[in-house]
C-alpha positions as CSV (number, residue, x, y, z in Angstrom):
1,X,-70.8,85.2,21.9
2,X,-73.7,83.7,22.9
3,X,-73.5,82.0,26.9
4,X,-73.7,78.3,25.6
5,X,-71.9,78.5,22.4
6,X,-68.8,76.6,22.6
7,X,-65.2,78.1,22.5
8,X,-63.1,77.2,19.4
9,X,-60.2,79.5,20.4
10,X,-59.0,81.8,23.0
11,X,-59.9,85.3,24.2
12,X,-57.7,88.1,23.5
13,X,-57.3,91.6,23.9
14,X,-58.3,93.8,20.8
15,X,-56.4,95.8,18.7
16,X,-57.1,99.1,20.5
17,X,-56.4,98.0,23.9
18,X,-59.5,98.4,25.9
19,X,-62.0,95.5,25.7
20,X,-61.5,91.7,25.3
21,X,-62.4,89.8,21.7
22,X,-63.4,85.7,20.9
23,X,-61.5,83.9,18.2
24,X,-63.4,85.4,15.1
25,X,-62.1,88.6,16.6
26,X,-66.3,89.8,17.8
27,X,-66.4,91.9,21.2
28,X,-65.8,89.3,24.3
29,X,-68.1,91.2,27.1
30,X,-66.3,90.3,30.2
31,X,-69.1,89.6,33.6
32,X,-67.0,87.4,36.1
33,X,-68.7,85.5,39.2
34,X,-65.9,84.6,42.2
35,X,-65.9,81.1,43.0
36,X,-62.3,81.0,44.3
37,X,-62.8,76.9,45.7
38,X,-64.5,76.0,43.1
39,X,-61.5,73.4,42.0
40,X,-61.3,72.3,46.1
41,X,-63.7,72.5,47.7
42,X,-66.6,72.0,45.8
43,X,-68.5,68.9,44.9
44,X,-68.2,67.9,41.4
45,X,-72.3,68.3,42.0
46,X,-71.5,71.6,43.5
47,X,-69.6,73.1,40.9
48,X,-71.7,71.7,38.1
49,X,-74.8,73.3,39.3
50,X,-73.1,76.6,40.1
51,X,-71.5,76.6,36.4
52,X,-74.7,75.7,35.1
53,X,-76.5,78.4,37.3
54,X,-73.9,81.7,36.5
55,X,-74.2,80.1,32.6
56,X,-77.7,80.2,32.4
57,X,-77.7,83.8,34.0
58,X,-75.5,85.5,31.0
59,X,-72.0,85.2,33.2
60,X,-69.0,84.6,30.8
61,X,-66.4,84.6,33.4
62,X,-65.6,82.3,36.8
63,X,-62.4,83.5,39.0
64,X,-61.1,80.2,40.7
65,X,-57.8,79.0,42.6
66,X,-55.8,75.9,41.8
67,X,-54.0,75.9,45.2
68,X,-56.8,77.0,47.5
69,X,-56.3,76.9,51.5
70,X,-59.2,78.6,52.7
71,X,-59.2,82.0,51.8
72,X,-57.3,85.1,53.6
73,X,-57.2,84.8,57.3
74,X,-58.3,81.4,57.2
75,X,-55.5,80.3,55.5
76,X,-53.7,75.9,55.9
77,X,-50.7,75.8,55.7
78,X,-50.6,73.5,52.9
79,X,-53.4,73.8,50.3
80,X,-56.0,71.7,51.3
81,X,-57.3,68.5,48.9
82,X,-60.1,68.6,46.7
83,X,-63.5,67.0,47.6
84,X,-62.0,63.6,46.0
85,X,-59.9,63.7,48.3
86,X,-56.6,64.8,46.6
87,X,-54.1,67.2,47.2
88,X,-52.7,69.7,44.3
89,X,-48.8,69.2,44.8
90,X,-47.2,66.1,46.2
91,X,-44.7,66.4,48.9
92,X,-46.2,70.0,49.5
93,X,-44.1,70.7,45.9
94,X,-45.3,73.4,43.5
95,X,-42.5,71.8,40.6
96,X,-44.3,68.5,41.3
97,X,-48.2,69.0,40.6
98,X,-50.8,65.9,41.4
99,X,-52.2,64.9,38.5
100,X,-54.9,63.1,40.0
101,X,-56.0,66.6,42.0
102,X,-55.9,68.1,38.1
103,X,-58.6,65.6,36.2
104,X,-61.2,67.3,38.0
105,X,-59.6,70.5,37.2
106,X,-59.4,69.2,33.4
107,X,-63.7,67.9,33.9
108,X,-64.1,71.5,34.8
109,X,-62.7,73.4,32.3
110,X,-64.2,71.1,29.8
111,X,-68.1,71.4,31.5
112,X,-67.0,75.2,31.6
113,X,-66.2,75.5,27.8
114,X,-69.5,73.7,27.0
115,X,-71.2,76.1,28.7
116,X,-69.7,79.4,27.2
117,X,-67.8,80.3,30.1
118,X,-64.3,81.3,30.5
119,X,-62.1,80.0,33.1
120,X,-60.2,82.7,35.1
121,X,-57.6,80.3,36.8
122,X,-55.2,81.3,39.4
123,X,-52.0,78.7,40.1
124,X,-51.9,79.3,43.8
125,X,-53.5,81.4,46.3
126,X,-50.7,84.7,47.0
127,X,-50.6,83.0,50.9
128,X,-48.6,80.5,49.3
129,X,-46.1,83.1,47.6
130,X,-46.0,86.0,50.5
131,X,-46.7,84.2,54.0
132,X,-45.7,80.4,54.1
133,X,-43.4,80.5,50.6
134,X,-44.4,77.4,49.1
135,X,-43.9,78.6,45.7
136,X,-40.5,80.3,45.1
137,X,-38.1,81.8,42.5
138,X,-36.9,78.4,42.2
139,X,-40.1,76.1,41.3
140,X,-42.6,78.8,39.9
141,X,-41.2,78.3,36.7
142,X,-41.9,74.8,36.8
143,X,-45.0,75.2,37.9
144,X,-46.1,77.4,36.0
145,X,-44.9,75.7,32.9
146,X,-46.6,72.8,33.7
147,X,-50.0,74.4,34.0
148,X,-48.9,75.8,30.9
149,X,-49.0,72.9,28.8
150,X,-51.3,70.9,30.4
151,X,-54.4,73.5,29.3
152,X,-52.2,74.8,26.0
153,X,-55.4,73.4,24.2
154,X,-58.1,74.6,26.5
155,X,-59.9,77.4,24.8
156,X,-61.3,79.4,27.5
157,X,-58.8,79.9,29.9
158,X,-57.2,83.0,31.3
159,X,-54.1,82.6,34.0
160,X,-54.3,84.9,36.8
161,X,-51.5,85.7,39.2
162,X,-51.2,86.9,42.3
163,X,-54.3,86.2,44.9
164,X,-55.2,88.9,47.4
165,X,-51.9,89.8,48.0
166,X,-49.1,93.0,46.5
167,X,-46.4,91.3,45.0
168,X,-43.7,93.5,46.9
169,X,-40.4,91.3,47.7
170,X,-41.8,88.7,45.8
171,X,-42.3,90.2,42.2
172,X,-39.6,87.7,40.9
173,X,-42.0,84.6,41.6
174,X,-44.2,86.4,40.0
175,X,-42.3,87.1,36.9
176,X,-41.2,83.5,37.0
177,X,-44.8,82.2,36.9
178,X,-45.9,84.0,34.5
179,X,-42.4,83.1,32.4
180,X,-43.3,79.1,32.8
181,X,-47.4,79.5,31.7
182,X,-46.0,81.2,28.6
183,X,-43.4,79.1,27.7
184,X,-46.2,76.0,28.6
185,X,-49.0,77.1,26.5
186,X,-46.8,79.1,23.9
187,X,-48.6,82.2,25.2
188,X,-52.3,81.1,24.2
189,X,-53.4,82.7,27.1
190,X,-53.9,85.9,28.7
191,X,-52.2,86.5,32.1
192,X,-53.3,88.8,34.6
193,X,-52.4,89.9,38.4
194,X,-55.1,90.1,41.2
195,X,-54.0,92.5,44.0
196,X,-56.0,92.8,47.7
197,X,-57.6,95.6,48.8
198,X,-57.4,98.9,46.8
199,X,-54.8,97.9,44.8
200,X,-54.7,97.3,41.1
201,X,-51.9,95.2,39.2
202,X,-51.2,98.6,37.7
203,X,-49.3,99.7,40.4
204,X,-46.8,96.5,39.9
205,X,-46.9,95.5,36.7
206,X,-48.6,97.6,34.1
207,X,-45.7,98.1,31.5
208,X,-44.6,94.6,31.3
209,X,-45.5,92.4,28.7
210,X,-46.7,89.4,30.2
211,X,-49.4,91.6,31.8
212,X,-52.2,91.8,29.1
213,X,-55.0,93.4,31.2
214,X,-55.1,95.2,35.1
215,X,-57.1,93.7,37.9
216,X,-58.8,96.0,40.8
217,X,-59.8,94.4,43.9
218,X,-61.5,97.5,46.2
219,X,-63.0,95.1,48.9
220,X,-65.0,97.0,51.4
221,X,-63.9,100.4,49.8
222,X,-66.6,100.1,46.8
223,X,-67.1,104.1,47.1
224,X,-63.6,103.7,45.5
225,X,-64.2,101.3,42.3
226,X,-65.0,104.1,39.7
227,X,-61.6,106.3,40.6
228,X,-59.7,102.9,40.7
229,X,-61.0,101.7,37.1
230,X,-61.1,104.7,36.1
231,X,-57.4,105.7,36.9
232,X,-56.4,102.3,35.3
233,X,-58.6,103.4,31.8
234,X,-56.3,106.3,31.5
235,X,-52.7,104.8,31.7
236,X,-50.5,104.1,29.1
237,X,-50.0,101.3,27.2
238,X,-53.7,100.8,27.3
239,X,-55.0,97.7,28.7
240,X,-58.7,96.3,29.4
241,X,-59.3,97.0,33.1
242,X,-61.4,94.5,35.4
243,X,-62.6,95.0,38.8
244,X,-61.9,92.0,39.7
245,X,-63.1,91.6,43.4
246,X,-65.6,93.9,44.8
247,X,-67.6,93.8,47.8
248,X,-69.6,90.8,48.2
249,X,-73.0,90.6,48.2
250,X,-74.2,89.5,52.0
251,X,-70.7,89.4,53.0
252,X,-70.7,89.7,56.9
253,X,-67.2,91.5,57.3
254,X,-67.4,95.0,55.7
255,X,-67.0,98.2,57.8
256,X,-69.2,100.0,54.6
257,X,-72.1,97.0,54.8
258,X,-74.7,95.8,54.9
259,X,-73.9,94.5,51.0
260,X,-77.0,94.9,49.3
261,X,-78.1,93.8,46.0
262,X,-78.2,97.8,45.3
263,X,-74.5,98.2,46.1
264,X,-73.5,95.1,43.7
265,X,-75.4,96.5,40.9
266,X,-73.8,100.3,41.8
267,X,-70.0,98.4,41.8
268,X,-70.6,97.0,38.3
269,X,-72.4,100.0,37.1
270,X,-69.7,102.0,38.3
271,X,-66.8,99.7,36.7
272,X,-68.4,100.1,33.2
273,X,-68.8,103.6,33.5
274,X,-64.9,103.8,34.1
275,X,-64.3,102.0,31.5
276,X,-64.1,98.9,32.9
277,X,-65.6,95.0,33.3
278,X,-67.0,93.5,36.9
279,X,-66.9,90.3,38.7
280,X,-69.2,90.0,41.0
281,X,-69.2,87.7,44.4
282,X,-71.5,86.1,46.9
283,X,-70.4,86.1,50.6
284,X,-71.7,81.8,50.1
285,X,-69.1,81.5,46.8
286,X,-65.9,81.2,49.0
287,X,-67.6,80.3,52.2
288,X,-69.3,77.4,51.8
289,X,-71.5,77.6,54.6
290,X,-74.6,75.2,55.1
291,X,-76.8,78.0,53.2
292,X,-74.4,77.4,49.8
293,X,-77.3,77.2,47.9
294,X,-78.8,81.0,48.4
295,X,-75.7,81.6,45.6
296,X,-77.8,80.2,43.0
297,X,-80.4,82.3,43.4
298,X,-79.1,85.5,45.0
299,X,-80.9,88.6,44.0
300,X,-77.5,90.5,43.8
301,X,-76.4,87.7,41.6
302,X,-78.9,87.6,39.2
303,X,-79.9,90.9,38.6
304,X,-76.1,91.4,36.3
305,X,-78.5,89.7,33.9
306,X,-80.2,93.1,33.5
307,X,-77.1,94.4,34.2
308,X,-75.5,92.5,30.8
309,X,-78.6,92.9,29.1
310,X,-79.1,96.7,29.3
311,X,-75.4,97.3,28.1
312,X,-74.9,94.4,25.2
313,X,-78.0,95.8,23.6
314,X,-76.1,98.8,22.0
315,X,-72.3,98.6,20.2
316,X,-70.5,98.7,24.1
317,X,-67.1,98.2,22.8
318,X,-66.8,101.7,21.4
319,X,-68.2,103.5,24.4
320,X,-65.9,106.4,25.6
């Protein structure tokens, strides 16, 4: 699919398991960027010149959170509002979403499918599940449901779970999440679970249904992303395999840093090699420091162009 064609239908997994197709059923080739505020806390400005940037670059995914509160350890309480000002739940109530915090949501995902790009969507950051419990047994469903059938029609979305957090004690919200998107959208979409560190959605969820393809976040541990794909490639039933956070390039925090542009391009490298797909993240994509504007050009960033380039260029999909 080329970067600016526009969707007409969904992405799905093919018939063998292990990669992702388009509508006319031609090998989707998954290369995510993490913009997890990208619904919040960017500008509508913001987030059109970053779309426009990771399009232009050969990117075909963006991971993003509905209900964003800063990211983990710098977590509100309540989600924060969006750059217009508006908050995504009223009354701090997942079953009672804001629909005037989701129009820029729905301007996104519109802009997004114009530009070729898919829409990796998360309903709530996991700090809103685990720590504070916002979203419970009792209005996930909802919730979820809601989501559901508000983006039945979009084309290019994928719902993701979860959000940098295991799902132990809480797998039931979970389950009833994922219960409401499907019952929403009809299951148009795929669903997915994103983990933290050195943990994959395998080790929750991997044999139930509503789980169409595994997630890997390995954080700082990136000498671990071709075991950890690589273990996910080999269970059964088969399912595509995404490392879905890595470590970011420049990211100040990591006991294995600096992160060079060398060790992004190793972590995707890797990921394929396993078996797998790679999203790839900028320390300035969840930040938002005053230097937000070094994401558009990062070396790291642009270099999965090559990256894309080197392995599109022969029949990918039926690598072993």
């Amino acid at each position: 699919m080329s970067q600016h064609q526009p969707f007409n239908g969904p992405i799905l997994v093919s018939q063998n398991g292990r990669y992702f197709i388009d509508h006319r059923g031609e090998p989707f080739f998954w290369l995510g960027d993490t913009a997890w505020p990208l619904f919040a806390e960017y500008t509508p400005e913001q987030a059109r010149r970053y779309l426009q940037s990771r399009a232009a670059l050969g990117y075909t995914v963006i991971q993003a959170i509905l209900a964003w509160g800063g990211g983990t350890g710098f977590e509100s309480p309540s989600p924060g509002a969006n750059a217009l000002g508006q908050i995504p739940w009223l009354d701090e109530n997942p079953a009672t979403p804001n629909p005037a915090y989701f129009e820029n949501v729905d301007d996104l995902v519109e802009l997004a499918a114009g530009l070729g790009l898919v829409l990796a969507m998360l309903p709530t950051w996991g700090y809103y599940v685990n720590d504070v419990q916002t979203v419970t047994a009792e209005n996930a469903y909802k919730y979820g449901s809601w989501l559901g059938a508000r983006y039945r029609e979009a084309p290019n979305i994928i719902w993701v779970l979860g959000g940098d957090r295991i799902p132990t004690g809480f797998e039931g919200v979970t389950r009833q999440l994922a219960a409401g998107l499907q019952a929403g959208d009809g299951g148009a979409h795929l669903i997915s679970y994103h983990p933290c560190g050195e943990r994959s959605s395998a080790q929750f969820f991997h044999s139930e249904e509503w789980l169409d393809f595994n997630m890997i976040e390995t954080w700082t541990a990136w000498s671990r992303v071709y075991p950890s794909v690589q273990t996910d490639t080999l269970l059964s039933p088969i399912k595509p395999v995404v490392l879905a956070e890595g470590a970011y390039e420049d990211g100040p925090e990591y006991p294995l840093g600096p992160i060079t542009p060398l060790i992004v391009r190793r972590q995707a490298w890797w990921a394929f090699m396993a078996g797998g797909f790679y999203s790839n993240g900028h320390n300035q994509n969840w930040r938002i420091e005053s230097n937000w504007d070094d994401i558009l050009t990062a070396p790291g960033a642009a270099q999965m162009q090559i990256y894309k380039q080197i392995i599109t260029s022969r029949p990918w999909w039926q690598m072993v």
